[in-house]
BAGUSE-248967 format. One record per residue (C-alpha): residue in one letter; x, y, z. Coordinates in Angstrom, 3 decimals, decimal comma, always signed. Layout:
REM BAGUSE-248967
A | X | Y | Z
...
END
This chain:
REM BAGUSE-248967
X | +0,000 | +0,000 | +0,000
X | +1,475 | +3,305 | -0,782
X | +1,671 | +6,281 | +1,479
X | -0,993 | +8,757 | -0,403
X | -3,514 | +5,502 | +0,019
X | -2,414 | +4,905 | +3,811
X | -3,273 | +8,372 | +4,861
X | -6,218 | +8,169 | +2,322
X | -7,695 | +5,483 | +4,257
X | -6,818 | +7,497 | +7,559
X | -8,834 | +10,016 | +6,850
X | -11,454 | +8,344 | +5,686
X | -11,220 | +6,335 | +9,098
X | -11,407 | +9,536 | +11,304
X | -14,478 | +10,604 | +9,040
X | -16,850 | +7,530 | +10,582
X | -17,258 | +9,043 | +13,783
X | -16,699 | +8,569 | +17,523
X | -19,859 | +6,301 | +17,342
X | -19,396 | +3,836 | +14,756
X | -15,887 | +3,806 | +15,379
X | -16,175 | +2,876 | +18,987
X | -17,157 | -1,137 | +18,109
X | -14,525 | -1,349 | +15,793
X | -12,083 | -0,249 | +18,561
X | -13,311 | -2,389 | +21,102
X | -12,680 | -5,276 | +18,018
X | -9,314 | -4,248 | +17,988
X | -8,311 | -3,967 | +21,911
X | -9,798 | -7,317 | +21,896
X | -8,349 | -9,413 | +19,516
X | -4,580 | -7,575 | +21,112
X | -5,745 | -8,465 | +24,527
X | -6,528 | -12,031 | +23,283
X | -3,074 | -12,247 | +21,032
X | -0,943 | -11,056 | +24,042
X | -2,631 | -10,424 | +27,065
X | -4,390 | -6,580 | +28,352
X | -0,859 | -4,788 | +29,519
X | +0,247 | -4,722 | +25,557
X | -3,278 | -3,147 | +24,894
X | -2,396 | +0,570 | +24,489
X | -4,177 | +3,498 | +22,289
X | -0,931 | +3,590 | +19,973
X | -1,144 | -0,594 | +19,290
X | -5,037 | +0,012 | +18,764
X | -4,384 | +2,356 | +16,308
X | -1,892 | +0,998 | +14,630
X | -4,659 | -2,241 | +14,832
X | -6,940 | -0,298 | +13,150
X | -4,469 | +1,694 | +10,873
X | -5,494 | +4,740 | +12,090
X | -4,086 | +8,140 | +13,742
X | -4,357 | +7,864 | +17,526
X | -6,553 | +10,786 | +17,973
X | -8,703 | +8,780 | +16,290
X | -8,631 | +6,202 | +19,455
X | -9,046 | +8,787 | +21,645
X | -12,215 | +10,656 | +20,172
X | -13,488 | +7,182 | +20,769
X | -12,154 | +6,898 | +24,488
X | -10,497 | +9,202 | +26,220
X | -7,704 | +7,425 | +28,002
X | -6,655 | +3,394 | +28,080
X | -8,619 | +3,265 | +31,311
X | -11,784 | +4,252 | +29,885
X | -11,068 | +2,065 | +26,820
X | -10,079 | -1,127 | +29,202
X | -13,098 | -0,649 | +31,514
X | -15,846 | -0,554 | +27,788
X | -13,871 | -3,645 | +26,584
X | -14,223 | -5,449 | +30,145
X | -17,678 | -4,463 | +30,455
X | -18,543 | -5,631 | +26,895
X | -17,380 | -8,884 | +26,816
X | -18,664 | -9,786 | +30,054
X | -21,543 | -8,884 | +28,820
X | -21,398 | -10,962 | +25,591
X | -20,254 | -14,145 | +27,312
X | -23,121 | -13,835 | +30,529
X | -25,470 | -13,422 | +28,045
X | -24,065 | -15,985 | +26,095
X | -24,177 | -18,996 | +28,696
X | -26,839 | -17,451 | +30,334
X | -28,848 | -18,907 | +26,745
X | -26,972 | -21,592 | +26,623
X | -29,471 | -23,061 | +29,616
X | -32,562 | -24,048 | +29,540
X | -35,519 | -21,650 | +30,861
X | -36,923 | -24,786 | +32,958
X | -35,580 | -28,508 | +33,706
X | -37,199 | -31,076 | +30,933
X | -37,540 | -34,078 | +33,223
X | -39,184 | -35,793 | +30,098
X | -35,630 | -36,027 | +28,703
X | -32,653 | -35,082 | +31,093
X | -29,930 | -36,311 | +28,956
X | -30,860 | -34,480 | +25,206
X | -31,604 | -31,695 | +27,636
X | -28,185 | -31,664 | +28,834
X | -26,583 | -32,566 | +25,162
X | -28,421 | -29,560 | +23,842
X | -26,956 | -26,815 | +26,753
X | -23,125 | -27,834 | +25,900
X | -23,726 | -27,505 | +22,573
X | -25,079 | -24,321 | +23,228
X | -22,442 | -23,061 | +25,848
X | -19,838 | -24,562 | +22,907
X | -21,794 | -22,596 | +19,481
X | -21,496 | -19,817 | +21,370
X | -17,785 | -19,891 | +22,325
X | -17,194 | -20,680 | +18,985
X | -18,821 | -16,955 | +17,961
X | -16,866 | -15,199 | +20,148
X | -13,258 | -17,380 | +20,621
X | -11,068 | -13,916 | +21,732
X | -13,733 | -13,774 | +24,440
X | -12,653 | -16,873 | +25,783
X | -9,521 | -16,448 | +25,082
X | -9,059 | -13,505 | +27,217
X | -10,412 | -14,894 | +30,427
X | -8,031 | -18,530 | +29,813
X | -4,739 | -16,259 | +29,274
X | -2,507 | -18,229 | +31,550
X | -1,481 | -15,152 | +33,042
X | -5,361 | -13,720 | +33,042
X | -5,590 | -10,036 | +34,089
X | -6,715 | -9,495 | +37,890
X | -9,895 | -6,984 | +36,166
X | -10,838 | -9,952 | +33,748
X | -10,501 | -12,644 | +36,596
X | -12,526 | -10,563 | +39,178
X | -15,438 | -9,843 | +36,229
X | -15,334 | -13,597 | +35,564
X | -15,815 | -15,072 | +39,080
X | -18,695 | -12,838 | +39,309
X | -20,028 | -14,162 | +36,186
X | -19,423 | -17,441 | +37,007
X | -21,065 | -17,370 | +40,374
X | -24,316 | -15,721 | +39,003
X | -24,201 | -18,659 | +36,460
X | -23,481 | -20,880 | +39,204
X | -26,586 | -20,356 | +41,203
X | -28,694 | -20,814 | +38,136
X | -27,259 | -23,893 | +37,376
X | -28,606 | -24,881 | +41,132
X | -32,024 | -24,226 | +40,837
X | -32,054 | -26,267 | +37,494
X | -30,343 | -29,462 | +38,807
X | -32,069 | -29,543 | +42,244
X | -35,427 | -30,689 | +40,756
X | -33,509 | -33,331 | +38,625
X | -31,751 | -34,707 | +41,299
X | -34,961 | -35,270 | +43,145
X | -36,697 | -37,119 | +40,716
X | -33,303 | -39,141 | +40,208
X | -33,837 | -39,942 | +44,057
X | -30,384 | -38,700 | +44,953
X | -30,056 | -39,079 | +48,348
X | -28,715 | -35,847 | +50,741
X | -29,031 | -33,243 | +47,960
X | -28,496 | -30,515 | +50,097
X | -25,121 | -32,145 | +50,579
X | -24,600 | -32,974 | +47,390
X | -25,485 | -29,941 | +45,332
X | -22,890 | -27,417 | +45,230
X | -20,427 | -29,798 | +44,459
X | -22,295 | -31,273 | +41,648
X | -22,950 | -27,501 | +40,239
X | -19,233 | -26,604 | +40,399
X | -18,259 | -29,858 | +38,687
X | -20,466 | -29,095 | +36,232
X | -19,092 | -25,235 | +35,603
X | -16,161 | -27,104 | +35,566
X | -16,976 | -29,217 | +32,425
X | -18,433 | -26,126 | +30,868
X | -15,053 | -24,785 | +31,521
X | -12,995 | -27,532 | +30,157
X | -15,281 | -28,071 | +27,334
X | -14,518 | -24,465 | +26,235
X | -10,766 | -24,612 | +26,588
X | -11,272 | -28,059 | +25,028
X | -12,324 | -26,628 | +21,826
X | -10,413 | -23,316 | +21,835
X | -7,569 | -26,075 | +21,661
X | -8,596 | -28,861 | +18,933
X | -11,120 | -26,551 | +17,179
X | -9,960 | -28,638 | +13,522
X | -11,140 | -31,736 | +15,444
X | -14,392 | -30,752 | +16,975
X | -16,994 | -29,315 | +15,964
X | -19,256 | -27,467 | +19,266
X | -22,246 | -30,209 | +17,995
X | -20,233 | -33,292 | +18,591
X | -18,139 | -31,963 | +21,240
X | -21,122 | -31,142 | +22,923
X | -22,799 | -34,170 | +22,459
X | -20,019 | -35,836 | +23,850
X | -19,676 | -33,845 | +26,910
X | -22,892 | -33,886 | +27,457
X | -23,162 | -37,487 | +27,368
X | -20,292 | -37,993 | +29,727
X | -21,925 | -35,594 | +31,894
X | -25,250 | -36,681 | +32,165
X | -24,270 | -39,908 | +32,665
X | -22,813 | -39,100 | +35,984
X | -25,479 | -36,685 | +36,971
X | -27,717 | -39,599 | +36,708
X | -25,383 | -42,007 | +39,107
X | -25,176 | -39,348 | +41,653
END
């Protein structure tokens, strides 16, 4: 690309708007944050991102903070609202196990949509921000998952549920967990409808001996 086309599409860039740029921005802080973790996110690499002037960036945001905070607030946003659909409004006791197929491949479709999401809360050196916004998440999550099993378990006659329950819900997050990183990491092998079906076989299976 030559220079007179570079600054062409520059100013054509700064032209959109604080607005419509701001998604577009958040795209790009993402997929850095994702690629090398939130402390290499700054309004110079997002512009360069983006291949445009920095003042650009900042008529979108006015400092990294504010641009770190949007992106934070976004995605845990996207990925609630994601696994939040991903379960069922009410417990079909008429058929447990497609029930339970169906919600990992739901929890997986939609990890598949948005990978850098993911991506950003496995780093293996996760930022304390995106850690502290996921626990959160994942307890609100957590406590749905609750009042979904409990009925289940009861009809099951499991014995002591009161006992029982939390640790069945958090070894269930758990599989949603490792079913996630499971196909951020052999995404060629699986698609989310057979790893899910998978999973969720495994899974209901020992739900169902509980």
């Amino acid at each position: 690309m030559s220079v007179q086309n570079t600054v062409g599409t520059r100013s054509r860039a700064a032209h959109l708007g604080p607005e419509k740029r701001r998604p577009q921005v958040l795209d790009a802080a993402l997929a850095l944050a994702a690629e090398q973790g939130l402390r290499h996110v700054s309004m110079e690499a997002v512009a360069a991102r983006l291949q445009v002037t920095k003042p650009v960036v900042y008529s979108c945001f006015a400092s990294r903070e504010e641009l770190l905070t949007a992106l934070l607030e976004r995605e845990e946003q996207r990925l609630l609202a994601g696994v939040m659909s991903a379960l069922p409004p009410q417990l079909d006791l008429t058929n447990p196990r497609q029930m339970v197929i169906a919600g990992f491949q739901a929890l997986l479709t939609v990890a598949a949509e948005h990978m850098a999401s993911w991506q950003l809360v496995f780093a293996s050196a996760p930022d304390p921000g995106v850690a502290d916004r996921y626990g959160q998440a994942r307890r609100f999550v957590a406590r749905r998952v609750a009042e979904l099993m409990a009925p289940g378990l009861a009809v099951w006659g499991v014995e002591e549920i009161d006992r029982k329950l939390p640790v069945l819900v958090e070894l269930f997050m758990s599989i949603g967990d490792g079913s996630v990183r499971a196909l951020m990491q052999g995404a060629a092998q699986w698609t989310p409808a057979e790893l899910g079906e998978f999973v969720g076989e495994l899974t209901y299976s020992a739900l169902s001996k509980a």
